[in-house]
Each structure stands twice: as C-alpha cells, then as structure tokens.
C-alpha positions in Angstrom: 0.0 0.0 0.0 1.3 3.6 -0.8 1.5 5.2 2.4 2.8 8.6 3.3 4.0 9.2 6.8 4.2 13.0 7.7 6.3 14.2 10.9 5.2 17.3 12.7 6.9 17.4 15.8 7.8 20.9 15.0 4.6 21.9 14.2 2.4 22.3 10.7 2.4 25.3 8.4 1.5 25.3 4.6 4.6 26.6 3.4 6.5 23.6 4.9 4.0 21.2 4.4 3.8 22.0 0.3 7.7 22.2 0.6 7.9 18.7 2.2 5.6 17.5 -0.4 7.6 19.1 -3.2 10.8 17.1 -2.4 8.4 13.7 -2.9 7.0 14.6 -6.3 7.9 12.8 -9.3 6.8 15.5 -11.7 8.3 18.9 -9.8 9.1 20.7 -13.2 5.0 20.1 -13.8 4.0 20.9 -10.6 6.2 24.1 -10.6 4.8 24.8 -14.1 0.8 24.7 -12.9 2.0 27.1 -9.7 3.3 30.0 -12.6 0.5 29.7 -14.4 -1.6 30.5 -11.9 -1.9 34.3 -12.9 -2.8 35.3 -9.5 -1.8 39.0 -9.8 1.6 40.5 -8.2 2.0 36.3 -6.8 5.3 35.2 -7.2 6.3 31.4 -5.5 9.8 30.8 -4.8 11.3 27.1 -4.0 14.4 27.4 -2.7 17.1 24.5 -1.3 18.8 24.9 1.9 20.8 23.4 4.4 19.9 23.9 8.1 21.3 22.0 10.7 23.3 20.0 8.5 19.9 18.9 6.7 18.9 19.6 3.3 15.5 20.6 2.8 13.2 23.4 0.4 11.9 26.2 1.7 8.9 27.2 0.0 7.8 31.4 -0.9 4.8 33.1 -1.5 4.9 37.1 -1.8 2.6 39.5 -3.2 3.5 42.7 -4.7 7.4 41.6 -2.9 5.6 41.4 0.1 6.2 38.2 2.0 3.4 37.7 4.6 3.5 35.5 7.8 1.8 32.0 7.1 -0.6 32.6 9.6 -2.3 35.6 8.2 -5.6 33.8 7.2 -6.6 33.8 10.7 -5.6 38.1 10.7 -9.3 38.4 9.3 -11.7 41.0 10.7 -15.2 42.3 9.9 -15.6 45.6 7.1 -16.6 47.3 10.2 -13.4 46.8 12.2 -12.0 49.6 10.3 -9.8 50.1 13.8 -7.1 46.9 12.3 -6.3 49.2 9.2 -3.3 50.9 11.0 -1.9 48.7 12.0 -0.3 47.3 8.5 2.3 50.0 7.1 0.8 49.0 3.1 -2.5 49.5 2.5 -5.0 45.9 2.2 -8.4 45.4 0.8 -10.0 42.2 1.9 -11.5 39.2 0.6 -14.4 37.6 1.4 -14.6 33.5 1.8 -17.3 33.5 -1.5 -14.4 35.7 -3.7 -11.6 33.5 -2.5 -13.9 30.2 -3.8 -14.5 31.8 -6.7 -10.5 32.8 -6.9 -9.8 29.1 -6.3 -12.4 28.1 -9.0 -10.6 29.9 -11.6 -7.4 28.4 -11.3 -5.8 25.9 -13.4 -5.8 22.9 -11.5 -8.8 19.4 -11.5 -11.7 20.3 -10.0 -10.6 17.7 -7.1 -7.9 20.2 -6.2 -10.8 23.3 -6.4 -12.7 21.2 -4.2 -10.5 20.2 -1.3 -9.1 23.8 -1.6 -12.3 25.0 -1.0 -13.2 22.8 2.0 -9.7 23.6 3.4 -10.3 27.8 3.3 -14.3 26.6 4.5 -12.9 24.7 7.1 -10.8 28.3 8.5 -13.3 30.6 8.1 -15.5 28.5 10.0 -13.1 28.3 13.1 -12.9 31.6 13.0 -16.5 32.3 13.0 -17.1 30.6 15.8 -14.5 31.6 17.5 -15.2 35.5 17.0 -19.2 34.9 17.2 -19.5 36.2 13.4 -21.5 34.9 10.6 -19.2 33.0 7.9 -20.5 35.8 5.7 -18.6 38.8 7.3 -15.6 36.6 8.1 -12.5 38.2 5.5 -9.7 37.6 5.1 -6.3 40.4 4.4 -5.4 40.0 0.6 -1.5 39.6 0.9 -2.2 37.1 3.4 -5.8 35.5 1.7 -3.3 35.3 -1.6 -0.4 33.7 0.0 -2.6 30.9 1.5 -4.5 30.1 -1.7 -1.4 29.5 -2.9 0.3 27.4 -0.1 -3.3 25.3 0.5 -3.6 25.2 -3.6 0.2 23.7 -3.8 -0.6 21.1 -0.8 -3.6 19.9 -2.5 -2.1 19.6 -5.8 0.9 17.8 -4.3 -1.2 15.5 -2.3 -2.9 14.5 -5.9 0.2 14.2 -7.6 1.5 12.0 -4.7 -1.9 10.0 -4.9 -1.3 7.6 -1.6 -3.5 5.2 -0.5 -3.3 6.1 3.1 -2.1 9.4 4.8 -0.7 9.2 8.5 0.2 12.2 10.6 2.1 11.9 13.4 0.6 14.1 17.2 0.8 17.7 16.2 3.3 19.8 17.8 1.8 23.0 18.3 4.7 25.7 20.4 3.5 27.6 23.5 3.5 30.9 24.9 1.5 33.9 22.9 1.1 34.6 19.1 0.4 38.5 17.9 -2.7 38.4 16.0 -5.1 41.5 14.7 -7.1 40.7 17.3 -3.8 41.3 19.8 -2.2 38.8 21.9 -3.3 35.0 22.1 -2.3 32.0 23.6 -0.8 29.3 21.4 -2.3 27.4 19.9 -4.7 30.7 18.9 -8.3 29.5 19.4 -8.9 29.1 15.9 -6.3 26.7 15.9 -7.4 25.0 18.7 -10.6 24.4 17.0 -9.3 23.2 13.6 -7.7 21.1 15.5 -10.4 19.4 17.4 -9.8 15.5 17.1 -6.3 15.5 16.3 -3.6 14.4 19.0 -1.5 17.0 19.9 1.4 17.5 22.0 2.8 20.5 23.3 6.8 21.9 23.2 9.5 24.0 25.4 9.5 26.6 22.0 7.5 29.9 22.5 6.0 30.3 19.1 3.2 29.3 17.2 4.1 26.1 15.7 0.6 25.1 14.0 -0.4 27.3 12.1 -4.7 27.5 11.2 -4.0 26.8 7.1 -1.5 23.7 7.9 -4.0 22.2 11.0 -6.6 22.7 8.1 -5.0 20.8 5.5 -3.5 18.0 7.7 -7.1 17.4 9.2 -8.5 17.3 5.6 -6.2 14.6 4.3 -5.2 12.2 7.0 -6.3 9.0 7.2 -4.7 8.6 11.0 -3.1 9.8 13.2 0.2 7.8 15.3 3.5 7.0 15.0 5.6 6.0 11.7 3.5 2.2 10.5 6.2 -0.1 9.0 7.1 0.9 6.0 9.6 0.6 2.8 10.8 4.0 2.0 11.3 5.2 -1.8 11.1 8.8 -1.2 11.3 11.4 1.6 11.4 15.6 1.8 12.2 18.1 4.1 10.2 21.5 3.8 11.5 24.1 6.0 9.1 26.8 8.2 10.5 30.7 7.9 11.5 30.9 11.6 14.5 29.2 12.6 14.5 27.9 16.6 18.1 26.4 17.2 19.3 23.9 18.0 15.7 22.6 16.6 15.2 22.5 12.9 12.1 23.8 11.8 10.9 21.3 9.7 8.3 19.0 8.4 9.7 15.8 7.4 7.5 13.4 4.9 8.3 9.7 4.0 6.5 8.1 0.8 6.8 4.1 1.6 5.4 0.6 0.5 3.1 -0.6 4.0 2.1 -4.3 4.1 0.2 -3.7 6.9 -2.7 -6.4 8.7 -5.9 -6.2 6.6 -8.1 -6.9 10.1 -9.0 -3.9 12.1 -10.9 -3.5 15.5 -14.3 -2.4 16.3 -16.6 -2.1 18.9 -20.0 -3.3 19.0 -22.3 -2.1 21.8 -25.8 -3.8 22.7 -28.5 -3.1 24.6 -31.9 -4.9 25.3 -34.9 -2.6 25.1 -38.5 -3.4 25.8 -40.4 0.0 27.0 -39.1 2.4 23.9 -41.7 2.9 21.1 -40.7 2.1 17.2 -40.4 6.3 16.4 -38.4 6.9 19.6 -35.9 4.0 18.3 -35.8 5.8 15.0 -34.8 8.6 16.0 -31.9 7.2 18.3 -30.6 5.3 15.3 -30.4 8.3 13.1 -28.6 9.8 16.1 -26.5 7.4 16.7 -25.3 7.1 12.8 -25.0 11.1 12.7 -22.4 10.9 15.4 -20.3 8.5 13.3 -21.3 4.8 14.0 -20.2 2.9 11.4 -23.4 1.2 11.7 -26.3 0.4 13.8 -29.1 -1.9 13.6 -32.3 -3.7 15.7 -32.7 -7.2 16.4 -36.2 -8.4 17.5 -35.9 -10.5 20.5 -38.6 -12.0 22.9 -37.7 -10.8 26.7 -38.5 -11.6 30.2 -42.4 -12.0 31.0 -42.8 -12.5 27.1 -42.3 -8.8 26.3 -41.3 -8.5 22.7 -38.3 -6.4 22.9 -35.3 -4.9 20.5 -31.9 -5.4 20.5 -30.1 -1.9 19.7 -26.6 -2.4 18.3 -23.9 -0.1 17.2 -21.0 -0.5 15.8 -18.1 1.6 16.3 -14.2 2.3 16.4 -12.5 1.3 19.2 -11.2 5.0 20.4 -15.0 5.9 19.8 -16.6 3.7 22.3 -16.7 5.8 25.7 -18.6 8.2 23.2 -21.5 5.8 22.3 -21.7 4.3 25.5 -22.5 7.8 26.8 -24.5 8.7 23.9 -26.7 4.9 24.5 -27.5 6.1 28.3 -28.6 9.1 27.8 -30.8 8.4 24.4 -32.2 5.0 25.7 -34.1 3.8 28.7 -31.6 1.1 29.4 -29.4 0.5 32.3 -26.7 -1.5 31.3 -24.5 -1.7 27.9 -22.7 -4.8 26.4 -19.2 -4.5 24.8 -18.0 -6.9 22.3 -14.9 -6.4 20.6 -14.5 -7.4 17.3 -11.4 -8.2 14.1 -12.8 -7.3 10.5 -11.5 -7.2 7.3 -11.9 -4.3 4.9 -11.1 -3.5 1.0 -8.6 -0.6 0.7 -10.7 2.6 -0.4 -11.2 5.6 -1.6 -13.6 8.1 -2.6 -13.9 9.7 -6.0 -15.9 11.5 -8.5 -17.3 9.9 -11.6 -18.5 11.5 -15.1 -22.4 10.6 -15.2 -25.0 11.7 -17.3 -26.6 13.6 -14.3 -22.6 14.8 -13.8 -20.1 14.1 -11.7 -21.4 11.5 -8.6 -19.2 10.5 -5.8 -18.2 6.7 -5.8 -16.5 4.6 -3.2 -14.1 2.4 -4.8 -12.6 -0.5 -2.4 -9.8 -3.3 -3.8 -7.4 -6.4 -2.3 -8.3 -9.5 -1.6 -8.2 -10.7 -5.0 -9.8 -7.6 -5.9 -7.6 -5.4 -8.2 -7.1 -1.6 -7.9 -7.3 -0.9 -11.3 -10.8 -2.7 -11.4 -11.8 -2.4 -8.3 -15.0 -2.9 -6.8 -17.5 0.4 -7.1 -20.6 1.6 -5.2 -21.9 5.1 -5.8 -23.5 7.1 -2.3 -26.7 6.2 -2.2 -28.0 9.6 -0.7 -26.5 11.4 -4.3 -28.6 8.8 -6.0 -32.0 9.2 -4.0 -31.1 13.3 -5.2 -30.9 12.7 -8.9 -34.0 10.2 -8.9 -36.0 12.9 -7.2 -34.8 16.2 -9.4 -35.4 13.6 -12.8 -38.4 12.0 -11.4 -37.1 8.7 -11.7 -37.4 5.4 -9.9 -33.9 5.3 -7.6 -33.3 1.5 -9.0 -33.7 2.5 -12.8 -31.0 5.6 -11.4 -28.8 3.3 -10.4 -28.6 0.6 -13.3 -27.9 4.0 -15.5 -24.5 5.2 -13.6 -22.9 2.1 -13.1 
C-alpha cells in the first residue's frame, strides 16, 4: 500500500508542508509549471534549497507585490466594520471575502478535485474563526496579501497530495509551540483559538519553543487529508522531503519531514459493538436514536427483535463503532435509551482498501467509493456510488432510484 507518513513534531504550516511535499514529487518541473500559471496578480512562489542544521530541505515562498506575509495571516481576518485593524499594517489591504476567495480558487488551473478540497480547506478556517469570533461565515474576510499567499500554499498542498496519490495518509501528534502569538485581534495563547478548534480531534502535543508552531491553514490541510493519526506504520521507503518553516529555533530544525513508503500492513482492524436490550421504547423513539447514533459516526447500527422476560417483545439496539469511539456511544446509549446496562463486544474485520472519488455521469459528476485487495484489483476495483446522491438525482429527474442506479454504473 502507498503510504505517506508525515512528521510534525515541530509543528504544521502550509509553506513547509507544500515544501515537504515538493521534495516527494515525481513531476516537480510540472507541478512548478501549474504554480506560474496560476496568474494570480503581483503572486510570485519561490522554492528554494537549503541546508539547516546540517539537513537539506526546500523552503517554500509566496509574496505579493514583494511582500512576503506570515503564514498565519488567514486567521488576521476581521469584519468591514473593524476599520480600527487598518493601521496597524504599514501597506495598505483590501480584503476578501470567503465566496471571492472560492470563486479565486475556481478559476485556477488545476482538476476540479484540487478546487474542491481547496475550497473545503479555506471553508474549514473561516468557520473556526466564526465561531471563534461569534460572526456569521459571511462577514468573516480575510487580508489579501495574506488571503493570496494561503490560496497559494493550501492550492500547492492539494495539488501535491494528488500528484502523490497515496492510498493512506498518516500524521504523526501535532506539535503546536507555546506561549503567545500577535494576531489583529492582539495577543493570544498558542495554539490561537482558531487553531485550537481546527484542531479538534487530532492528538497533539505541546513543546518547550515559545511560538506558534501550528499554524490555522497547515491544521486545516493536515485534518483534511489524514487517514490517521500515530506514529511511523512499518514501512519501505522510496522517497522522503524536508520542507522548512520561515523561523528558525536552534538547535531545533524547523521542519516538516515526509516519508513516501510501501506498508504491508494487517488487513483486520478493530471495532466495537455495543448492545442493549430494550422493551419499553416505542418504534419512532428508536428511530430517532438510530439516526442519532449514525450522525455521530457509528459505522453502523441496527435492531434485532428478540422475545424478553415476562414474554415482552423487545429490540436489541446495536452499534458498531471504532474502538477510540466507544466511551462516546456508550455515553451517547444512556442518555438516548431507557436502558441500564450496555454490552461491549470487541471485534477483528476485514476491509477493501478505499477511496472516494468522482465519476463522469449523465446527471454529472457523482461521488463513488471504490474498495480493492483480496483478489480484488485496484485498477478494477470494486464500485458503489453514495446512495443519498442517487436518491437526489432520482427525485430532481423523477425517476425510480433502481432505474437511477442501473444507468450510472
């Protein structure tokens, strides 16, 4: 399996995560080639090589008119009536909104896979910082130098991470500094609560360096690609890069590392399944815990009709789960259920590799989940497309779902 391992025990920014990424490609003149033509107005990207700390790595440039911005300006946004945040910049800045950075995005030259994880990467910021600042998406913007550079760096990531194509992504714990960042908004604490949000779900550790080391665009590109998170699997190496961050913290080199390897790792994972017995909930309350329950991730839940004590007719309420996930449901069974006890049965399973893609239709393009091994070969591997895109196009073409189905595949 093509697995690529990235190490961020000094942190995560875009710059050094599109540099690491750089040093892996097989097709850098190409990839360099699709970054110039981006036409992005007064942009200019620089790749240089460097030795630091007797290591050889890139370090990867964006600047904008000749200005070189901090990585971490997309979280430097404010709303058009914070007009108080203009002095503090000695050039002048118009702003951009998250709809004209899209729409930036869109125009580039690069497969609309790249436009979309782009997008959900700059979707994913704005919305930490929404919440974080108690503002609508809608007024959330975003400095242009600094909206420019990151479109750029989050652009070159996904591009890279296309060109790489690996089967499965793993990210070690995320260092992420201590001590105070200088934002617009003044002084934070590191990580800066937009950070800290992105980063919701993602071991982290923390580090003796007072500086922000995750930065909001690399926490939002990691989080969007990984597979897992852990330490390096087993693996064959046949390529690794060093991309370089713009502070330097001696005797530490600022650095992500990223390893591109062959993993023959154990097909059998581990889940969870949790049970209950239930014989005083109604058919509607049940169906609304199971929608619950799938919402929140299960990877699956179903009802077993059983006879209980006294000759009640009863359900058996399963859900399946990962193993890190259990404490969760357990919690989430209590408190949606009548029942006082839960059931834990640990299970090994066997899964197809996977992955998700789009596929040309007549209806356009329709996400399918393709799964191989086993016998089953990647280049014609078994495909399935999501059911809940189907169920859409029958209903706008006011077709039966089955007849929708025998048509796309």
């Amino acid at each position: 399996m093509k697995t690529l391992y990235l190490e961020c025990n000094m942190g995560v920014a875009g710059d050094m995560l599109a540099a690491s990424l750089l040093e892996l490609s097989e097709n850098p003149e190409r990839i360099a080639e699709t970054m110039r033509s981006f036409g992005l107005p007064g942009v200019c990207v620089t790749a240089e090589k460097l030795f630091r700390g007797g290591i050889a790595g890139t370090s990867f440039a964006v600047s904008v008119g000749g200005i070189t911005e901090a990585e971490e300006e997309p979280h430097k946004h404010e709303k058009e009536s914070d007009h108080e945040h203009h002095h503090e910049h000695k050039h002048a800045h118009t702003h951009a909104s998250l709809s004209g950075i899209i729409a930036i995005i869109g125009t580039l030259p690069v497969s609309d896979k790249v436009k979309q994880d782009a997008a959900e990467i700059y979707k994913e910021i704005a919305a930490a910082e929404s919440e974080v600042h108690g503002v609508p998406v809608s007024e959330i913007h975003f400095h242009e130098v600094g909206a420019l550079d990151a479109i750029v760096d989050i652009v070159t990531c996904c591009l890279l991470f296309e060109d790489i194509n690996a089967d499965k992504i793993v990210v070690s714990p995320v260092a992420v500094g201590s001590g105070t960042v200088k934002t617009a908004h003044g002084i934070l604490p590191v990580p800066a609560p937009a950070t800290a949000l992105i980063l919701r779900g993602v071991p982290l550790k923390g580090s003796e360096i007072q500086s922000e080391l995750c930065t909001p665009t690399g926490a939002a590109v990691i989080k969007h690609f990984v597979n897992e998170f852990g330490v390096m699997p087993t693996m064959t190496l046949t390529r690794t890069g060093v991309g370089f961050g713009k502070k330097e913290f001696p005797p530490f080199v600022n650095a992500v590392r990223a390893f591109l390897g062959e993993t023959n790792e154990d097909k059998t994972q581990s889940v969870t399944e949790l049970a209950c017995n239930l014989d005083d909930m109604t058919g509607e309350v049940l169906g609304s815990v199971t929608k619950l329950l799938l919402s929140e991730g299960a990877l699956d839940v179903w009802l077993t009709p059983i006879l209980m004590k006294k000759g009640r007719p009863g359900q058996i309420l399963s859900v399946l789960c990962e193993v890190a996930e259990e404490q969760k449901f357990t919690e989430l069974l209590f408190r949606h259920t009548t029942t006082f006890g839960v059931r834990k049965t640990t299970h090994e399973r066997y899964t197809l590799d996977r992955r998700f893609g789009i596929k040309a239709t007549k209806y356009g393009g329709v996400r399918f989940k393709k799964g191989w091994g086993f016998g089953i070969e990647q280049s014609a591997p078994k495909q399935k497309p999501e059911f809940a895109e189907v169920e859409i196009i029958a209903k706008d073409n006011g077709k039966p779902v089955n007849d929708v189905l025998t048509e796309i595949q």
